[in-house]
C-alpha positions in Angstrom: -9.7 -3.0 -1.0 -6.7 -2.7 -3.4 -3.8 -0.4 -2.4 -4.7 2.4 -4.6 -8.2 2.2 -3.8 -7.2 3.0 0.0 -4.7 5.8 -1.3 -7.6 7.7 -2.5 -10.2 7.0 0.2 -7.2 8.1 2.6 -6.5 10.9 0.5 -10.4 12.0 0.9 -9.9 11.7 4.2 -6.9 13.6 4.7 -8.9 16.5 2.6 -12.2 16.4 4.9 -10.3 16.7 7.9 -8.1 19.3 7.0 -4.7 17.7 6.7 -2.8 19.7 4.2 0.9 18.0 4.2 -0.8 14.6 4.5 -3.4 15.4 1.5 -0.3 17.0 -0.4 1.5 13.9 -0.1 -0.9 11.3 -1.0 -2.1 13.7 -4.5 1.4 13.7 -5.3 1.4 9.3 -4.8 -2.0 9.5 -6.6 -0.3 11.8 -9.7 2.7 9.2 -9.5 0.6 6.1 -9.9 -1.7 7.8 -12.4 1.6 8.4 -14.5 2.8 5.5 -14.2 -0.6 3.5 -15.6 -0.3 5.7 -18.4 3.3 5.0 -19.0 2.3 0.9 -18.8 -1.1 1.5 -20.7 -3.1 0.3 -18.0 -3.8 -0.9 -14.8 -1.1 -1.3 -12.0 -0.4 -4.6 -10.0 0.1 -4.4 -6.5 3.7 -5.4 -6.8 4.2 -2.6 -9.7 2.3 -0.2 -7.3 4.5 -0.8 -4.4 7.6 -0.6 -6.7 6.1 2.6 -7.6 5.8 3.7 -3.7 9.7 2.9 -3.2 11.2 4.6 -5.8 8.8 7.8 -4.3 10.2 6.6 -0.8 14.0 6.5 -2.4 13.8 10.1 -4.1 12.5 11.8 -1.2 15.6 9.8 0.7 18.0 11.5 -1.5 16.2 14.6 -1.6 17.0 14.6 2.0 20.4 14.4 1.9 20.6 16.7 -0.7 18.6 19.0 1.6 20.7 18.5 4.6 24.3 19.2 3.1 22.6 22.5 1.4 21.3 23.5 5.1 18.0 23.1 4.7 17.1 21.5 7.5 13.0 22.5 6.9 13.0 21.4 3.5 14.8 18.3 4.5 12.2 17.7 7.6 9.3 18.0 5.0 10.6 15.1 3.1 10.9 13.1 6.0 7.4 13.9 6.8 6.2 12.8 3.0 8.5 9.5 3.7 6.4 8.5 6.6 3.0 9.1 5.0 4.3 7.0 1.7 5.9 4.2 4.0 2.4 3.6 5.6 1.2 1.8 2.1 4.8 -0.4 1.9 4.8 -3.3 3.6 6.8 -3.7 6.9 10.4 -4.7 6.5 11.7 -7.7 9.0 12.9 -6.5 11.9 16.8 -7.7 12.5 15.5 -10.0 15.4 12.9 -11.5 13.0 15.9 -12.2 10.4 17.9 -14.2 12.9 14.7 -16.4 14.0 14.0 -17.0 10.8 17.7 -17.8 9.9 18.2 -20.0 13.0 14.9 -22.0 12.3 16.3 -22.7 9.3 19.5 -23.6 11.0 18.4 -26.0 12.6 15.9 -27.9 10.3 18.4 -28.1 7.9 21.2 -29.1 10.3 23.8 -26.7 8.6 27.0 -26.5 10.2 29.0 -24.9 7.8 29.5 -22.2 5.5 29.4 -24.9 1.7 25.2 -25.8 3.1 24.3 -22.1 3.2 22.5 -22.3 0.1 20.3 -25.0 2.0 19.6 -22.6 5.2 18.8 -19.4 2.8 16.3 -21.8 0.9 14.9 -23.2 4.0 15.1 -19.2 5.6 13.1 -17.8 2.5 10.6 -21.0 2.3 9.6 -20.0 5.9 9.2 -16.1 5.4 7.1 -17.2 1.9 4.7 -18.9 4.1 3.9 -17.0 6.7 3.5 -14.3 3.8 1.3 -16.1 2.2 -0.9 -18.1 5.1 
């Protein structure tokens, strides 16, 4: 199931059991991705469609903000709440923990000691991350 095909079947979802903020949200991602397909002339990838899901992530981050040095604490809280739902479709970031594993693994295959082989360990840290991804 592609990533916009699960948007709309959570969306359905969201209408049958009576979610409004959560059906809100996901129209509005729906209305965003439909835009942006007519913008490209066709069909989204699933890299341009989770592009598409940050920069909807990123606005509501600095509407936010915006929202909280203008008071608006419920306004501000709504966004939040639209952040979460959107967030659900990104993939999950690294935790910091995960980052240093990877980054001592890498370490230590490539025997790195100081700062002129870090080009080696950041090859050696992505090369690990891209397989996992990808296995």
């Amino acid at each position: 199931m592609s990533l916009k095909q699960r948007i709309v079947g959570d969306m359905t979802a969201a209408m049958k059991a009576r979610d409004a903020a959560r059906t809100s949200t996901l129209r509005m991602v729906k209305a965003a991705v439909q835009n942006r397909e007519i913008e490209k002339g066709g069909e989204l990838t699933e890299e341009e469609l989770a592009k598409a899901l940050q920069t909807l992530v990123k606005q509501r981050r600095d509407s936010v903000e915006q929202y909280e040095k203008a008071g608006r604490a419920e306004l501000a809280e709504k966004e939040r709440a639209e952040i979460a739902v959107i967030e659900e479709y990104l993939p999950r970031a690294a935790t910091r923990e995960e980052i240093e594993r990877a980054v001592e693994e890498a370490v230590a295959e490539t025997g790195a000691s100081t700062m002129k082989e870090m080009g080696a360990v950041m090859k050696a840290a992505v090369s690990e991350v891209v397989k996992a991804r990808l296995s």
